[in-house]
N, C-alpha and C positions, 0 to 999 in steps of 0.2 A: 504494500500500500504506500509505503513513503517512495520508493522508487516511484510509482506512476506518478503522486503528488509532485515530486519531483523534476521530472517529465514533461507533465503540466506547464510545471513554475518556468521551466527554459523557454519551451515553446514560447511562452506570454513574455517573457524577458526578449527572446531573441527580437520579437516587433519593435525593439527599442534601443537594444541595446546589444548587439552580436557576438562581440568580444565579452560581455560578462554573462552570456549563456554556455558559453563553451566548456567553463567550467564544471556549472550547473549541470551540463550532458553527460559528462563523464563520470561526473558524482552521480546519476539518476541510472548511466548503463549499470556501472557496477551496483549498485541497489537493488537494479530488478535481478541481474544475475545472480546476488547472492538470496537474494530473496526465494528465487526458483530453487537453486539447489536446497537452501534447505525446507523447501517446502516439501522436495524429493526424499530428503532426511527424513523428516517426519512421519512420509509414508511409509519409508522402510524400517524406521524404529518400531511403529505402529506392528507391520507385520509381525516384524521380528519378538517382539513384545508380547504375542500372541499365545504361545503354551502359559506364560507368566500368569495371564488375566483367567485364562480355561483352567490353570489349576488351583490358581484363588477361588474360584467360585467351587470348584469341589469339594473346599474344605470343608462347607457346610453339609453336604453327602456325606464327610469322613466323618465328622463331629458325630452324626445320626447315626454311623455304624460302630461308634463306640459306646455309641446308648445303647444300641441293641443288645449288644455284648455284656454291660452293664445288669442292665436287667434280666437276660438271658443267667447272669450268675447269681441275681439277686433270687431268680426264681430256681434253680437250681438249692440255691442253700436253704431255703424258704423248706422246698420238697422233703429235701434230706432231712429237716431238724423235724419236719412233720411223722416223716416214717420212722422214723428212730423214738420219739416220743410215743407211734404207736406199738413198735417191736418193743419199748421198754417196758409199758404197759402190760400188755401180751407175758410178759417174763414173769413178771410179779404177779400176776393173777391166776396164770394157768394150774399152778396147782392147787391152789384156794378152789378154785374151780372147781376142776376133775373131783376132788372130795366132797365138792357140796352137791356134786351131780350136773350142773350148771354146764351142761354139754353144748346148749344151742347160742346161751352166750358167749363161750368158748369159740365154738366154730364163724361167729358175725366175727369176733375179736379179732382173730388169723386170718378171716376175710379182708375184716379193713384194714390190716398189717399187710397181708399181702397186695393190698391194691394200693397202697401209701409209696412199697417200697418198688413198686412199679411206677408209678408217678415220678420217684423220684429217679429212677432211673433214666426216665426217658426225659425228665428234666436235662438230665448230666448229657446225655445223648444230644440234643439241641444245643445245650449249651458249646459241648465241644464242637457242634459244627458250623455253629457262628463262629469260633475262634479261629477254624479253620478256614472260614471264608474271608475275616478278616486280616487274618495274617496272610497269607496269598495275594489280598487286594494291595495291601501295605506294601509289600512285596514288588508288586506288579507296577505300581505308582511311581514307588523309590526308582527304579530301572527307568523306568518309560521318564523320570523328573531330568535323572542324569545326561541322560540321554540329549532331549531337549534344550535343559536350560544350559547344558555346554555349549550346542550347537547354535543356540538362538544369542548367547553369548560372545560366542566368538562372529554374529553376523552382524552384532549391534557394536562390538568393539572394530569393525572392518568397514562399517558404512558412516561411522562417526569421523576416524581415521582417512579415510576418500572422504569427506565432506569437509572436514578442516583445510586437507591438504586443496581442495577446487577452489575453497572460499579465499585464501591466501594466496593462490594465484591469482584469482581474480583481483583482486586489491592490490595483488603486488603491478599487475597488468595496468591498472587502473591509474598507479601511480607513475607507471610509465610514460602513460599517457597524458596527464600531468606536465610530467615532463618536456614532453615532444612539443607541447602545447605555448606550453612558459620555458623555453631553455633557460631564460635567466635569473627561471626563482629558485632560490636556492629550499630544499627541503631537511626540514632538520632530520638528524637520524634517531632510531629510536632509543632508548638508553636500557639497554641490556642490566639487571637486577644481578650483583655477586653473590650465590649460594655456596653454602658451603654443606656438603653431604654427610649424611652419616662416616662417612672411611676419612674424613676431614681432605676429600677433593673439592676442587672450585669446579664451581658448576654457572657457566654462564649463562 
């Protein structure tokens, strides 16, 4: 947008004034140029960016598969403490029973012992295989994340890198031009920052 604004502004200057639009042109090309390329940027980061955004929003599906699993154990231990309360039950009465004759409540007793500790079995049973499905998922995710976010990585460190390097020609071109323009205005140079690195190197 300020490129065209730009652009604009020469056109309206040059009706007046030719030699101080010239300027104005060269400042407006390289604007839209750099403006273009990174608008190009942006679409490739976009892409590139794309398993990122696809596996954020899964984590709300993972979140709900470790509910499941949750409650899948909560019912599981729920079962077990139930059958076990009735196998204990069962323990201590059976003989009190058998003596007092108490054959038919004996037999409901071991009924519902034996239906408790079936329940709880097939608690355990479900339980293990949501565990199983969510360790494979986890599994599955982990590989397929590596995968991706190395490669989506190394596209977003490789189109930043071309985009820096285009946008720096273009300005360096710019100021070429500049120059061709004005040979006799001198441009000052830029002033280079002295670091000094971790290994105590200068680093200009």
């Amino acid at each position: 947008a300020t490129g065209l604004e730009m652009g604009k502004l020469a056109k309206d200057v040059a009706w007046c004034d030719k030699e101080l639009s010239r300027p104005m042109e060269v400042l407006s090309s390289a604007l839209l140029r750099c403006g273009r390329r990174t608008k190009r940027l942006g679409l490739e980061l976009g892409a590139a960016i794309a398993p990122f955004s696809s596996q954020y929003r899964l984590c709300r599906y993972e979140q709900m598969a470790f509910g499941d699993r949750r409650t899948a154990l909560k019912k599981k231990m729920e079962a077990r403490t139930k059958a076990d309360g009735r196998a204990a039950k069962l323990m201590i009465n059976q003989t009190s029973m058998k003596h007092m004759g108490r054959y038919g409540t004996l037999e409901r007793m071991e009924t519902e012992a034996a239906m408790m500790d079936e329940f709880a079995t097939e608690a355990a049973r479900e339980a293990e295989e949501v565990a199983m499905r969510l360790q494979n998922e986890v599994a599955r995710i982990g590989a397929l994340r590596v995968n991706e976010w190395d490669s989506s990585m190394k596209v977003i460190a490789s189109g930043m890198k071309e985009a820096c390097a285009e946008n720096a020609a273009i300005w360096e071109s710019a100021l070429e031009a500049f120059k061709r323009e004005f040979p006799d205005l001198t441009v000052p140079m830029a002033q280079h920052a002295t670091i000094v690195d971790g290994t105590n190197n200068i680093v200009s």
